[in-house]
mmCIF file of the N, C-alpha and C atoms, coordinates in Angstrom:
data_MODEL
# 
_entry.id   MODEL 
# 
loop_
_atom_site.group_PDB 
_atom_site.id 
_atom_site.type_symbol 
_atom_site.label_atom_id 
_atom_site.label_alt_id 
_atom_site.label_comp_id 
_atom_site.label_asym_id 
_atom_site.label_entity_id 
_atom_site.label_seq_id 
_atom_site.pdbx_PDB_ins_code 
_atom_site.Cartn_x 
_atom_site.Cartn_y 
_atom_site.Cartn_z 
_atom_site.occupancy 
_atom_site.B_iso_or_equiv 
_atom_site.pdbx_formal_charge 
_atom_site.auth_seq_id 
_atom_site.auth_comp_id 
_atom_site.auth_asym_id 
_atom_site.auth_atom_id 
_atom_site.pdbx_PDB_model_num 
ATOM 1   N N  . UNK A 1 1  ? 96.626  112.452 80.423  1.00 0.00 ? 1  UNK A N  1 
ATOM 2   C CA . UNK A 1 1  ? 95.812  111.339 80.024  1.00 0.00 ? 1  UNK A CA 1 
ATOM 3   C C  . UNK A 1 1  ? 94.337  111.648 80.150  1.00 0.00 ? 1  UNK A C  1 
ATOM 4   N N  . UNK A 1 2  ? 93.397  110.493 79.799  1.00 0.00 ? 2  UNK A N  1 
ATOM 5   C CA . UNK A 1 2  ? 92.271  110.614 79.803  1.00 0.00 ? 2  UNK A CA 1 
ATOM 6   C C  . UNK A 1 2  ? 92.033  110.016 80.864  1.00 0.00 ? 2  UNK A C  1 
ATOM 7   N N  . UNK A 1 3  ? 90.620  110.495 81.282  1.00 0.00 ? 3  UNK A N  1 
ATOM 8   C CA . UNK A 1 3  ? 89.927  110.381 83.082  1.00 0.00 ? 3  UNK A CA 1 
ATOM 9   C C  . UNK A 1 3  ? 88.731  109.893 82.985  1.00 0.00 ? 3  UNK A C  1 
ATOM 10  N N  . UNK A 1 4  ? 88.262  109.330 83.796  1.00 0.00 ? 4  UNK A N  1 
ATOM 11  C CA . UNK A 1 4  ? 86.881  108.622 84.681  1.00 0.00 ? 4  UNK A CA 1 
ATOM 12  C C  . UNK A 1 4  ? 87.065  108.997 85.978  1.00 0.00 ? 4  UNK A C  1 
ATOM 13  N N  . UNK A 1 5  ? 85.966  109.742 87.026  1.00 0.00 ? 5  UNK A N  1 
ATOM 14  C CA . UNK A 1 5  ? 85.814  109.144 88.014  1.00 0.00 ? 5  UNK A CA 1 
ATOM 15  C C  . UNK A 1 5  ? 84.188  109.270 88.879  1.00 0.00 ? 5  UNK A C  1 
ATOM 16  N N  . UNK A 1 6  ? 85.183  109.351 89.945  1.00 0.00 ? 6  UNK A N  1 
ATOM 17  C CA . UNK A 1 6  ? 83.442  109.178 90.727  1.00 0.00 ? 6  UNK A CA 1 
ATOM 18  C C  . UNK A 1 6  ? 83.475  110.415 91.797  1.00 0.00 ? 6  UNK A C  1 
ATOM 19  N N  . UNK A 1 7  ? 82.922  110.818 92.496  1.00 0.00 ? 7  UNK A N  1 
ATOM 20  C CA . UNK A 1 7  ? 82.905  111.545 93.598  1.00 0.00 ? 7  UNK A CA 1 
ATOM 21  C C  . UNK A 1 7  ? 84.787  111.833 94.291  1.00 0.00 ? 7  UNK A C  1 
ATOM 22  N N  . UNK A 1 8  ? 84.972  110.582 94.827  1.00 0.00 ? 8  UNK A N  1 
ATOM 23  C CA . UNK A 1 8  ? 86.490  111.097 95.546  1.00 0.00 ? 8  UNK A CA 1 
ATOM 24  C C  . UNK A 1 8  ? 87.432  109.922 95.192  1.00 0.00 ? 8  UNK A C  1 
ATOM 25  N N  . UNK A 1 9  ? 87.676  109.637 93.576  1.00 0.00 ? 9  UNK A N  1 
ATOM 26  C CA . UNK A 1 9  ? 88.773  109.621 93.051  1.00 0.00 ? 9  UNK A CA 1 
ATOM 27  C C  . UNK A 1 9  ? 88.792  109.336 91.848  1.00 0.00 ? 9  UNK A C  1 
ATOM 28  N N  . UNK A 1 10 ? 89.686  109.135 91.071  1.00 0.00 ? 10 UNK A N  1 
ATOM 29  C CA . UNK A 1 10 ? 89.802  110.021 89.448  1.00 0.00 ? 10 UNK A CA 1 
ATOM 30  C C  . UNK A 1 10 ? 90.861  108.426 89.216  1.00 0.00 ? 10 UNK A C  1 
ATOM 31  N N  . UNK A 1 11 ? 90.433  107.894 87.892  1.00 0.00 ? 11 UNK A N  1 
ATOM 32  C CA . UNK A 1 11 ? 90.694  106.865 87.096  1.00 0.00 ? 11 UNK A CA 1 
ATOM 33  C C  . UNK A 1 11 ? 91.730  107.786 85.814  1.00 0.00 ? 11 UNK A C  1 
ATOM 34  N N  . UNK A 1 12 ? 93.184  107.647 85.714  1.00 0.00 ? 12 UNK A N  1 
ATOM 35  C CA . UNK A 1 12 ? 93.867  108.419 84.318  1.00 0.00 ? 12 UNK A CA 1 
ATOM 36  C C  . UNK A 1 12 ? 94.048  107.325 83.752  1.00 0.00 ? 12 UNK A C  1 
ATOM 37  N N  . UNK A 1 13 ? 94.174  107.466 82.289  1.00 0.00 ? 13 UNK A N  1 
ATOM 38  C CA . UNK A 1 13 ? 94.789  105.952 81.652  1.00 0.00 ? 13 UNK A CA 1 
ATOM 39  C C  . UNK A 1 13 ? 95.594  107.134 80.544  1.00 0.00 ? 13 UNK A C  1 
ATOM 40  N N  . UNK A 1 14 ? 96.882  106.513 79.592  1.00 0.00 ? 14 UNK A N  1 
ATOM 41  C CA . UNK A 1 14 ? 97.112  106.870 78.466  1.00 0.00 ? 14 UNK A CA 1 
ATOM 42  C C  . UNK A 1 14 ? 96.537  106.573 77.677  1.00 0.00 ? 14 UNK A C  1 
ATOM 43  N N  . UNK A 1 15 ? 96.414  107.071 76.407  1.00 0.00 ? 15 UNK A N  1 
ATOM 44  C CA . UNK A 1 15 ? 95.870  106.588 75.224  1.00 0.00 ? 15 UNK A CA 1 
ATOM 45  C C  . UNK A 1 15 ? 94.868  106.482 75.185  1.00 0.00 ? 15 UNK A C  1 
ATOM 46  N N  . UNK A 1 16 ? 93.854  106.071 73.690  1.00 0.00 ? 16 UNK A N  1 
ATOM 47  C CA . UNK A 1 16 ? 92.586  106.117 73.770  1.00 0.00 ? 16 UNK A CA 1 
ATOM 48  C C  . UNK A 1 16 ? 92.088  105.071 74.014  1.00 0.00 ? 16 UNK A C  1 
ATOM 49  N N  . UNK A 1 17 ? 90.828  104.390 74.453  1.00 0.00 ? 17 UNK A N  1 
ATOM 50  C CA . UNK A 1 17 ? 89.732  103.466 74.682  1.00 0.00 ? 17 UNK A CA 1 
ATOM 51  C C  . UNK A 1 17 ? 88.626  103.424 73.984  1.00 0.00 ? 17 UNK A C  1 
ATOM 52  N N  . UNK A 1 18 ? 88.390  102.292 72.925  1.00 0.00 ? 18 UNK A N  1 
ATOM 53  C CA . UNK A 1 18 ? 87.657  102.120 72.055  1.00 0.00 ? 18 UNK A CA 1 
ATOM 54  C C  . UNK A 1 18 ? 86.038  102.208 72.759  1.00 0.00 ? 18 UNK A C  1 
ATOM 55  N N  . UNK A 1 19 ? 85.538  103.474 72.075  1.00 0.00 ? 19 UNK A N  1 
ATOM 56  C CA . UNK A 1 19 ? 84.196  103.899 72.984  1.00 0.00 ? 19 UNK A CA 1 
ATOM 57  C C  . UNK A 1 19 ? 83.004  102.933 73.418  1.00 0.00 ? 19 UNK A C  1 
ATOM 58  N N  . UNK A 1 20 ? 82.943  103.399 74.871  1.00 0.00 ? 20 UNK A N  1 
ATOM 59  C CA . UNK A 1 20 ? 82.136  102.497 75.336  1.00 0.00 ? 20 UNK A CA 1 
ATOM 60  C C  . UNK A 1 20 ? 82.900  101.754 76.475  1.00 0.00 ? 20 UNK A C  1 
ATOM 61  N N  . UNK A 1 21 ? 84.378  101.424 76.261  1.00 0.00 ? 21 UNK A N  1 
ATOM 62  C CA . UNK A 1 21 ? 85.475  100.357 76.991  1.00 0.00 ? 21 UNK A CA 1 
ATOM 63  C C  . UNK A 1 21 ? 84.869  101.248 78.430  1.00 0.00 ? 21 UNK A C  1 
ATOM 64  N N  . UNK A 1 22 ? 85.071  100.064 79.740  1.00 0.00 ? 22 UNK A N  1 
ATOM 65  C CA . UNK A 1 22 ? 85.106  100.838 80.979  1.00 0.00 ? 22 UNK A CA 1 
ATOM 66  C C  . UNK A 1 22 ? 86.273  99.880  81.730  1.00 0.00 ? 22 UNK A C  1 
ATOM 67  N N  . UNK A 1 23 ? 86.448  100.784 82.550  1.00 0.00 ? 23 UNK A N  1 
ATOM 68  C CA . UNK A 1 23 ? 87.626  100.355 83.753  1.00 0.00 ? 23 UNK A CA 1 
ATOM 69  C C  . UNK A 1 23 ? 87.119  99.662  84.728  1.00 0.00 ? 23 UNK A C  1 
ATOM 70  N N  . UNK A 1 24 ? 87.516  98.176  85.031  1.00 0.00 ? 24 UNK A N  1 
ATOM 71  C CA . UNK A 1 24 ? 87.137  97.919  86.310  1.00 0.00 ? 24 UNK A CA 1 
ATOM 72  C C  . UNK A 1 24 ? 88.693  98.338  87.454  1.00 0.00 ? 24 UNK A C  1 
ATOM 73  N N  . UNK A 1 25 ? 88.266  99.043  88.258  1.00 0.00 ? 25 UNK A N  1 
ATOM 74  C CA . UNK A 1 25 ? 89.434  99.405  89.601  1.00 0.00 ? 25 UNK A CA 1 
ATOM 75  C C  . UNK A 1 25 ? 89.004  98.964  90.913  1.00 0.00 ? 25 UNK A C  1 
ATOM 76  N N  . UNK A 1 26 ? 89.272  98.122  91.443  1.00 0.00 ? 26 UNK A N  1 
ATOM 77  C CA . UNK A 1 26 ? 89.716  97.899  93.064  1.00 0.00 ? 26 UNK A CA 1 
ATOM 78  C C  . UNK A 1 26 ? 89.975  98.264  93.899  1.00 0.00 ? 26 UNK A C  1 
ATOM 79  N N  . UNK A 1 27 ? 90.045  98.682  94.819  1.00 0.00 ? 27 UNK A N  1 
ATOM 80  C CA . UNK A 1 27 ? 90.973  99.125  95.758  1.00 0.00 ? 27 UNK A CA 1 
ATOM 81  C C  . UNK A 1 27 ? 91.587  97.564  96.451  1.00 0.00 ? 27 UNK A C  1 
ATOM 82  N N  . UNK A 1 28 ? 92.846  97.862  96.148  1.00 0.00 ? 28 UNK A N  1 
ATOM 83  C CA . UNK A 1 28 ? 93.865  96.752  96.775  1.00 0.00 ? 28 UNK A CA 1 
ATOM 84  C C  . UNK A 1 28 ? 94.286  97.538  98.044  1.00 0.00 ? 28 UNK A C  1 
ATOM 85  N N  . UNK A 1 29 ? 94.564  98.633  98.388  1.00 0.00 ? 29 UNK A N  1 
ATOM 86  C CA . UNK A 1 29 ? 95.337  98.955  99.737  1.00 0.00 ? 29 UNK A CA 1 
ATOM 87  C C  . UNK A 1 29 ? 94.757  100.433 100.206 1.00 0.00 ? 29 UNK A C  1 
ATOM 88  N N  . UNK A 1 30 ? 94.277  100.670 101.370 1.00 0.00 ? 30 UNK A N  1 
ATOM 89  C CA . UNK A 1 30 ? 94.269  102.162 101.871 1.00 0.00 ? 30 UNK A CA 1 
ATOM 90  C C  . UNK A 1 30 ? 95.860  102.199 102.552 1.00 0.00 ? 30 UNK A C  1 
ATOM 91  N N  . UNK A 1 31 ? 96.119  103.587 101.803 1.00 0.00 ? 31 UNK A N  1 
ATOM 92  C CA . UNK A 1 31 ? 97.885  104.491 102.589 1.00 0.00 ? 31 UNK A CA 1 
ATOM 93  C C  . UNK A 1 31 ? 97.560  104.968 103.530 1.00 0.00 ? 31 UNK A C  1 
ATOM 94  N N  . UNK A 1 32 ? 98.525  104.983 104.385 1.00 0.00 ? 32 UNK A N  1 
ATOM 95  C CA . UNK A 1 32 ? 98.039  105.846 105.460 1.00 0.00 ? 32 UNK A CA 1 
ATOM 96  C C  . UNK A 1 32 ? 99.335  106.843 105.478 1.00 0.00 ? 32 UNK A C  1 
ATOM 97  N N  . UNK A 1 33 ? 98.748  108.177 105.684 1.00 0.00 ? 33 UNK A N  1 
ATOM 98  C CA . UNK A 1 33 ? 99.413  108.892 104.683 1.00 0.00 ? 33 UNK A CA 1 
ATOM 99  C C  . UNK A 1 33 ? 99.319  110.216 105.686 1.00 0.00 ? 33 UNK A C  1 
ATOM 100 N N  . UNK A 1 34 ? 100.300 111.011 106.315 1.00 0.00 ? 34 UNK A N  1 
ATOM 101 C CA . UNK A 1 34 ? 99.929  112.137 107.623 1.00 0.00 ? 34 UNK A CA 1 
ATOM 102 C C  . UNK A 1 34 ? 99.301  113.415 107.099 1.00 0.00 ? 34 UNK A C  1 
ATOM 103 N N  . UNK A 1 35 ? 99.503  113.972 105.667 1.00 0.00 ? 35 UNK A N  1 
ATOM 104 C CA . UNK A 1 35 ? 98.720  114.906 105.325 1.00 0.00 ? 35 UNK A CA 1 
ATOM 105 C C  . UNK A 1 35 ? 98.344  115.233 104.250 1.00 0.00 ? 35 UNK A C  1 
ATOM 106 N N  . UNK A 1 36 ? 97.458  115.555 103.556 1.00 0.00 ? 36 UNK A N  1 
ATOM 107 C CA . UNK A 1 36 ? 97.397  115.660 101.830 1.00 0.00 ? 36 UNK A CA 1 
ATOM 108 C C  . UNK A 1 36 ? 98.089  114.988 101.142 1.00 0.00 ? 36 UNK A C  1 
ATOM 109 N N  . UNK A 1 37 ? 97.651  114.659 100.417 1.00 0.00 ? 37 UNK A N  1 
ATOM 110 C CA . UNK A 1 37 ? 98.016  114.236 98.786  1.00 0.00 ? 37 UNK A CA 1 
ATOM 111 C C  . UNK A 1 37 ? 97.787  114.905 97.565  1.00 0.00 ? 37 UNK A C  1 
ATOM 112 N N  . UNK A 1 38 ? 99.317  115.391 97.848  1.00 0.00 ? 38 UNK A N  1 
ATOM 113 C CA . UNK A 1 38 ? 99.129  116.400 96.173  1.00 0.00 ? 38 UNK A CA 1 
ATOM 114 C C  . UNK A 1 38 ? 99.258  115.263 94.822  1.00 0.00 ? 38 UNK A C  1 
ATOM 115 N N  . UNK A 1 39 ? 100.363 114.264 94.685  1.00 0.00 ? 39 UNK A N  1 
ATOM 116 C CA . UNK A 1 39 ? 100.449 113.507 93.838  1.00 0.00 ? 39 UNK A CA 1 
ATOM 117 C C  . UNK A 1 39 ? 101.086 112.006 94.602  1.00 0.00 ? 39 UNK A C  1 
ATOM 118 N N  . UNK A 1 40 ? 101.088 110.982 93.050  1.00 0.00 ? 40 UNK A N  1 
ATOM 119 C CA . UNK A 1 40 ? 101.221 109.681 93.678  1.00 0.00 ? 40 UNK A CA 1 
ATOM 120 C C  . UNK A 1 40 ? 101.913 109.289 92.229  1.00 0.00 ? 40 UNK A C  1 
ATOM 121 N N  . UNK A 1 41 ? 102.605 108.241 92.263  1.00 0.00 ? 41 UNK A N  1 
ATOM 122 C CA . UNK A 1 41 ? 103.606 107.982 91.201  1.00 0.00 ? 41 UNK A CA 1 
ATOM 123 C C  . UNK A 1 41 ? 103.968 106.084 91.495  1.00 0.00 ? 41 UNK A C  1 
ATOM 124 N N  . UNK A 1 42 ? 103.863 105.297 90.918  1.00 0.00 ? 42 UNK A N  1 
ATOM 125 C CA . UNK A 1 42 ? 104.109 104.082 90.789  1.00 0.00 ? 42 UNK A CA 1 
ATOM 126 C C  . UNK A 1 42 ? 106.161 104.041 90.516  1.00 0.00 ? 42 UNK A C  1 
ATOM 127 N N  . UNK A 1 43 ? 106.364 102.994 91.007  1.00 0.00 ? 43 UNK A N  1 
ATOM 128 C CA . UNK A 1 43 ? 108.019 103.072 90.275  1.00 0.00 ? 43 UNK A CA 1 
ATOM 129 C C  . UNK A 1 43 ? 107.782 102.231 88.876  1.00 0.00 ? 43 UNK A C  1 
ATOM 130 N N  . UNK A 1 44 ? 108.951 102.487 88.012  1.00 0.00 ? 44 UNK A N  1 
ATOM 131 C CA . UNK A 1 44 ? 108.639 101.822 86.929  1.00 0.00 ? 44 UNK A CA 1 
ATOM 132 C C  . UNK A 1 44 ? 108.514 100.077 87.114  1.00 0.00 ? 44 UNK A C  1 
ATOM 133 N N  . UNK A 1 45 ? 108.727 99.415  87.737  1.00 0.00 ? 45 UNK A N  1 
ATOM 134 C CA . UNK A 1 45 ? 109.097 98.027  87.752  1.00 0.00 ? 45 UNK A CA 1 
ATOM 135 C C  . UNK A 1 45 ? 107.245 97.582  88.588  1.00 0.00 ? 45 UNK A C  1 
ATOM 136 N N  . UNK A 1 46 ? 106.485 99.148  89.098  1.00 0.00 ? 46 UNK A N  1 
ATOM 137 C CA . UNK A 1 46 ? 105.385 98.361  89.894  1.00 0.00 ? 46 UNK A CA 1 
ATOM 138 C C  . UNK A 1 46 ? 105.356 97.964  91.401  1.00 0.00 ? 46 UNK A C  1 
ATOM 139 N N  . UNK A 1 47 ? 106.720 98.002  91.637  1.00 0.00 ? 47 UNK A N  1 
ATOM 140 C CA . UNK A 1 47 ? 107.031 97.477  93.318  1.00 0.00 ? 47 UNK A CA 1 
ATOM 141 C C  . UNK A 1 47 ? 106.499 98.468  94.079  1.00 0.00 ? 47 UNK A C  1 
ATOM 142 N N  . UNK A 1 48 ? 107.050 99.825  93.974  1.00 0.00 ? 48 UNK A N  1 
ATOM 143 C CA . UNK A 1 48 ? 106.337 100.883 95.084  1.00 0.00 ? 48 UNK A CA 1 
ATOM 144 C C  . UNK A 1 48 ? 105.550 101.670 94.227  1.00 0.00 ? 48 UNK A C  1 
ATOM 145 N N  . UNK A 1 49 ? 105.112 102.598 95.813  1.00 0.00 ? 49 UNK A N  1 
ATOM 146 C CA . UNK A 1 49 ? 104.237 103.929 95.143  1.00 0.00 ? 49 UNK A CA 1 
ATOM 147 C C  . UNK A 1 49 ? 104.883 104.655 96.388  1.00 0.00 ? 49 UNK A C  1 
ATOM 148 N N  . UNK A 1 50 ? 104.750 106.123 95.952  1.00 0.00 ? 50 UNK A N  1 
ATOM 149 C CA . UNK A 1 50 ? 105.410 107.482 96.232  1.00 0.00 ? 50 UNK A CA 1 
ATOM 150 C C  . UNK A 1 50 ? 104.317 108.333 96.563  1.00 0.00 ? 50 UNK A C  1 
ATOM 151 N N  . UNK A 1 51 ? 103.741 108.880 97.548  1.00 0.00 ? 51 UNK A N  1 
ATOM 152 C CA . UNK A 1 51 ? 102.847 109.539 97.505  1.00 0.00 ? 51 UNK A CA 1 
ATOM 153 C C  . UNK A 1 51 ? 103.314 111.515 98.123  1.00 0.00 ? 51 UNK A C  1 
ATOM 154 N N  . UNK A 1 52 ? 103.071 112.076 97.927  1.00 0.00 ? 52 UNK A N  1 
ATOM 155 C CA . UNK A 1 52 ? 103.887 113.116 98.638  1.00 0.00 ? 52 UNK A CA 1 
ATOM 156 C C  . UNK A 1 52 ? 102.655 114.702 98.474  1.00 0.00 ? 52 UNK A C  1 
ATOM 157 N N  . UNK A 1 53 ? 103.666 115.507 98.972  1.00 0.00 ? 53 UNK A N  1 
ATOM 158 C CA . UNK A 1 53 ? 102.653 116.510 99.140  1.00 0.00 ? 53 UNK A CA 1 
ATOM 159 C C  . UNK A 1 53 ? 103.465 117.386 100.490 1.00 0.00 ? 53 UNK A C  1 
ATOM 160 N N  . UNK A 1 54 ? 103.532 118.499 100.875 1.00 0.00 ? 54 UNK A N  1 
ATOM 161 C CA . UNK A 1 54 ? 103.746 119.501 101.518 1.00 0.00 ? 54 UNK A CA 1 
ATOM 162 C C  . UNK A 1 54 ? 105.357 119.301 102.266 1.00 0.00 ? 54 UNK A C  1 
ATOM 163 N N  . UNK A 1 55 ? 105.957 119.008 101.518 1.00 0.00 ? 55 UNK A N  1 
ATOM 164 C CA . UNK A 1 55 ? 107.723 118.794 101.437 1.00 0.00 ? 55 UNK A CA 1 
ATOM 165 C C  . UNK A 1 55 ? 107.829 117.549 102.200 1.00 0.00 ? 55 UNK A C  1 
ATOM 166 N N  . UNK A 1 56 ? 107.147 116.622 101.731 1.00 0.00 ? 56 UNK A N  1 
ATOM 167 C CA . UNK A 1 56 ? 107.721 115.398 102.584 1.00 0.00 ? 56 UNK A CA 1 
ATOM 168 C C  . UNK A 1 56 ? 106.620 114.433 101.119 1.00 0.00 ? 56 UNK A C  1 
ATOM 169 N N  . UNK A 1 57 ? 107.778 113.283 101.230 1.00 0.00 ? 57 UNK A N  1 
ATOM 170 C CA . UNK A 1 57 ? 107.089 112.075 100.050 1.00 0.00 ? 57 UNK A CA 1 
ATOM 171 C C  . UNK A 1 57 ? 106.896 110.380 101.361 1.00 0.00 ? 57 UNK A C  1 
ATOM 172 N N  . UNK A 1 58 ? 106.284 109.865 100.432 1.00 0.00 ? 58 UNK A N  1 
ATOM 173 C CA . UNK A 1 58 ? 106.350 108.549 101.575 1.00 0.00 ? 58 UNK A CA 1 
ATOM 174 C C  . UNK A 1 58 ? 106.222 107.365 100.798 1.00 0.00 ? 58 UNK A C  1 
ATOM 175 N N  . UNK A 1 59 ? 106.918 106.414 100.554 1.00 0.00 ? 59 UNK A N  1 
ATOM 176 C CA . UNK A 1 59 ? 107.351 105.626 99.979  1.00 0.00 ? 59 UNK A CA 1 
ATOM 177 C C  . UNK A 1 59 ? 106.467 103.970 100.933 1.00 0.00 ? 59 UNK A C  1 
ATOM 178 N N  . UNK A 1 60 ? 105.609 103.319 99.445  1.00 0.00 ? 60 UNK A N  1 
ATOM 179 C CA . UNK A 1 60 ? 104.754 102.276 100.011 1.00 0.00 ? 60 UNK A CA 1 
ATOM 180 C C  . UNK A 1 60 ? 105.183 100.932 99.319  1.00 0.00 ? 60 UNK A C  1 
ATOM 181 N N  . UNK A 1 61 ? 105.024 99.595  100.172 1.00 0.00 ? 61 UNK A N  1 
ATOM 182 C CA . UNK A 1 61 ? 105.458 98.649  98.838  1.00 0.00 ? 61 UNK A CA 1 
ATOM 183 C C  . UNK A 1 61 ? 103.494 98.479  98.468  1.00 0.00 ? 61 UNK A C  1 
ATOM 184 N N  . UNK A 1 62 ? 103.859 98.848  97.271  1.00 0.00 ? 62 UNK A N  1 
ATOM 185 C CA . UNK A 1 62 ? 102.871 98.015  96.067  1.00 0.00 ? 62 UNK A CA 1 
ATOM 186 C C  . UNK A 1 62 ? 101.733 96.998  96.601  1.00 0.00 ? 62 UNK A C  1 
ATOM 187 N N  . UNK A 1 63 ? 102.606 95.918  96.667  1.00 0.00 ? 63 UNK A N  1 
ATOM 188 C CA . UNK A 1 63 ? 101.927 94.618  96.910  1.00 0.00 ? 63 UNK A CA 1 
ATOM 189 C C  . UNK A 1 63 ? 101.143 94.420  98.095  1.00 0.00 ? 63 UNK A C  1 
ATOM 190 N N  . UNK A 1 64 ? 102.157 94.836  99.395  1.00 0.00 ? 64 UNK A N  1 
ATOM 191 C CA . UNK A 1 64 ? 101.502 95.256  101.129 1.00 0.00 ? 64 UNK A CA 1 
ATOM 192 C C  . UNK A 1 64 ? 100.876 96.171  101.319 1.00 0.00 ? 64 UNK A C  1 
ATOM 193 N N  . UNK A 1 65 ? 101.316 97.297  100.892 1.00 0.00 ? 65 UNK A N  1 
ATOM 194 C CA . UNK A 1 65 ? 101.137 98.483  100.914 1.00 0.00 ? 65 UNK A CA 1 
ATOM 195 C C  . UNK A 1 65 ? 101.438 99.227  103.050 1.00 0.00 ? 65 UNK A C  1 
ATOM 196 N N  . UNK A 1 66 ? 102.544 97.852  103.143 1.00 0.00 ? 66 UNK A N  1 
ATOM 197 C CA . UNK A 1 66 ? 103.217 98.437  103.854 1.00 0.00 ? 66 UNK A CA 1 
ATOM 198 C C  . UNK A 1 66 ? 104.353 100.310 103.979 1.00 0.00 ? 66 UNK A C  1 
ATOM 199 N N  . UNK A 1 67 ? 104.285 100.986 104.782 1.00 0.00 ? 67 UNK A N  1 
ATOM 200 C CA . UNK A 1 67 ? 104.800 101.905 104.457 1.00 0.00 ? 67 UNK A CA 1 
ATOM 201 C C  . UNK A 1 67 ? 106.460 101.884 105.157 1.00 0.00 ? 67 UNK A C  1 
ATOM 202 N N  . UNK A 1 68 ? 107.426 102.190 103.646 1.00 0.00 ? 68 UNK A N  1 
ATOM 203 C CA . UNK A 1 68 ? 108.436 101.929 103.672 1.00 0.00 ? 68 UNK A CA 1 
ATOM 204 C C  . UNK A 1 68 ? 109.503 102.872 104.404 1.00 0.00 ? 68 UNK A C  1 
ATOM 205 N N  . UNK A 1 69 ? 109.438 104.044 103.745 1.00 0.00 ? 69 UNK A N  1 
ATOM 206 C CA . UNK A 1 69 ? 110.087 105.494 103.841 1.00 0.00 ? 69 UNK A CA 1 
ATOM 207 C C  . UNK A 1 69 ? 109.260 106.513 104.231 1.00 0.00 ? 69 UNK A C  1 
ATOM 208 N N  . UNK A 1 70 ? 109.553 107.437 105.101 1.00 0.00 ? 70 UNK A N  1 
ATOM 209 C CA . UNK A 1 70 ? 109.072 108.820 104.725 1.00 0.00 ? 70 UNK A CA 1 
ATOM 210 C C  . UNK A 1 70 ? 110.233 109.757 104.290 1.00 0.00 ? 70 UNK A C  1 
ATOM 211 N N  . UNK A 1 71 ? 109.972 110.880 103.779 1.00 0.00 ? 71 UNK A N  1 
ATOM 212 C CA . UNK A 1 71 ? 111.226 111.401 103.071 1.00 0.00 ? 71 UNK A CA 1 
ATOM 213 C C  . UNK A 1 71 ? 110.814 112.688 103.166 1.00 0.00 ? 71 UNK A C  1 
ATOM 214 N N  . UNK A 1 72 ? 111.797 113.706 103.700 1.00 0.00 ? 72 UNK A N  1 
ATOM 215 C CA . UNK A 1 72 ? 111.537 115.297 104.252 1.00 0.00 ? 72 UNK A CA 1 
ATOM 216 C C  . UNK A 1 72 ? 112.262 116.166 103.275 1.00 0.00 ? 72 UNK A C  1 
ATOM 217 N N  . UNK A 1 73 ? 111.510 116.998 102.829 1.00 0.00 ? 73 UNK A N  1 
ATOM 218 C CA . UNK A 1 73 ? 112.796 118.046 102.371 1.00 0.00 ? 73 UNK A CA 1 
ATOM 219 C C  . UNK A 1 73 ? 113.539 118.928 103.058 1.00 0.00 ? 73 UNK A C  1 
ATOM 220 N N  . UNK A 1 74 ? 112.995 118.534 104.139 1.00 0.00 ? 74 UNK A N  1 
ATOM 221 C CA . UNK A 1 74 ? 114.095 119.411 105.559 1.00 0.00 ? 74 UNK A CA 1 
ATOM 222 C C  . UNK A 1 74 ? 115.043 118.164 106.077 1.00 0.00 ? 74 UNK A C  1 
ATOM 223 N N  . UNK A 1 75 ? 115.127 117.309 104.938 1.00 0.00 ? 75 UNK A N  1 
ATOM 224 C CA . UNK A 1 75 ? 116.571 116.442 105.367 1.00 0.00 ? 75 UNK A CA 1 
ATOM 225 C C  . UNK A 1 75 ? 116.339 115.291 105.787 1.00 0.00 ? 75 UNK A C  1 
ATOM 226 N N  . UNK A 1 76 ? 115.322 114.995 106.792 1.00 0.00 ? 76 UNK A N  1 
ATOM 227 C CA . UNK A 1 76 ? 115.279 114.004 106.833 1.00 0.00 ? 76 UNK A CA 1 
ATOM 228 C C  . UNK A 1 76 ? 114.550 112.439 106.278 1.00 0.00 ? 76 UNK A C  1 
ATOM 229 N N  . UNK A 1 77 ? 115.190 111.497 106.898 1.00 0.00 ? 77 UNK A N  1 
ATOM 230 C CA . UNK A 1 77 ? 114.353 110.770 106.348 1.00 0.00 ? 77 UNK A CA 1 
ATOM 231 C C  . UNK A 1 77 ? 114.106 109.093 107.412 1.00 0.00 ? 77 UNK A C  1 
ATOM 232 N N  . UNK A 1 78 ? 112.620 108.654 107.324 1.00 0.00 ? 78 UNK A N  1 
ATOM 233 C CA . UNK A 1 78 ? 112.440 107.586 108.318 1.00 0.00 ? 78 UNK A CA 1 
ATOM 234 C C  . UNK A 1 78 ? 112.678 106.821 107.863 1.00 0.00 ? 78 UNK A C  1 
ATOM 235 N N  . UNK A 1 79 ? 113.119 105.486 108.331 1.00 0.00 ? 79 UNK A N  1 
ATOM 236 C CA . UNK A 1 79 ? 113.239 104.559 107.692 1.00 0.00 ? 79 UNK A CA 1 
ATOM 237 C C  . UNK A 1 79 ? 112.109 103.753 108.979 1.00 0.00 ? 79 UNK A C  1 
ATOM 238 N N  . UNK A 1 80 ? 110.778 102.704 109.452 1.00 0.00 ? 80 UNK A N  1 
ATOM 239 C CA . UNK A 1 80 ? 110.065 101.968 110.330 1.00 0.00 ? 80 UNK A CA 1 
ATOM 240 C C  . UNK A 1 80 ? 110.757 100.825 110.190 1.00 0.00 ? 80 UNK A C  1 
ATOM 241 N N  . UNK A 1 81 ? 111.509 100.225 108.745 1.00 0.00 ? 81 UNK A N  1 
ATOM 242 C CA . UNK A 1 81 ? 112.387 98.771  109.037 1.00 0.00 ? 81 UNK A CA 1 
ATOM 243 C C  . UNK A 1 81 ? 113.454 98.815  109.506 1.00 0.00 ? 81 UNK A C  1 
ATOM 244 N N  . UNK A 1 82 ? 114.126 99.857  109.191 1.00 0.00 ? 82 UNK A N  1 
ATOM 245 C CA . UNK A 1 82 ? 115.745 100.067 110.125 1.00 0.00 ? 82 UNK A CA 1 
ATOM 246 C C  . UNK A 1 82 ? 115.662 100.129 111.444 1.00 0.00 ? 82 UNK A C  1 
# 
């Protein structure tokens, strides 16, 4: 996609924007998140986000941006509500 940003973070959208259009963005939630962020991924429905990076992902709700899951590729996985 196409990009905007600022110093320390990057706006993607699909498709084009009739020139001139700008993005207003928010910040609704800081993640708290134990190490890098290689990528971040919305679910399709909008409820969570997925953030992950150095064999482990971590699973946020959306709306709270409570953190749901962490998820290991060495198997394991947290659950903080269970």
């Amino acid at each position: 996609g196409k990009g905007s940003g600022r110093d320390d973070w990057k706006v993607l959208h699909k498709g084009s924007l009739a020139g001139g259009t700008r993005i207003s963005v928010e910040l609704a939630h800081s993640l708290d998140h134990d190490s890098v962020v290689c990528c971040v991924r919305f679910s399709g429905d909008g409820k969570f986000v997925a953030a992950g990076c150095n064999k482990t992902a971590v699973l946020f709700s959306a709306d709270t941006g409570e953190r749901l899951a962490l998820f290991s590729n060495e198997g394991g996985v947290e659950n903080p509500a269970a």
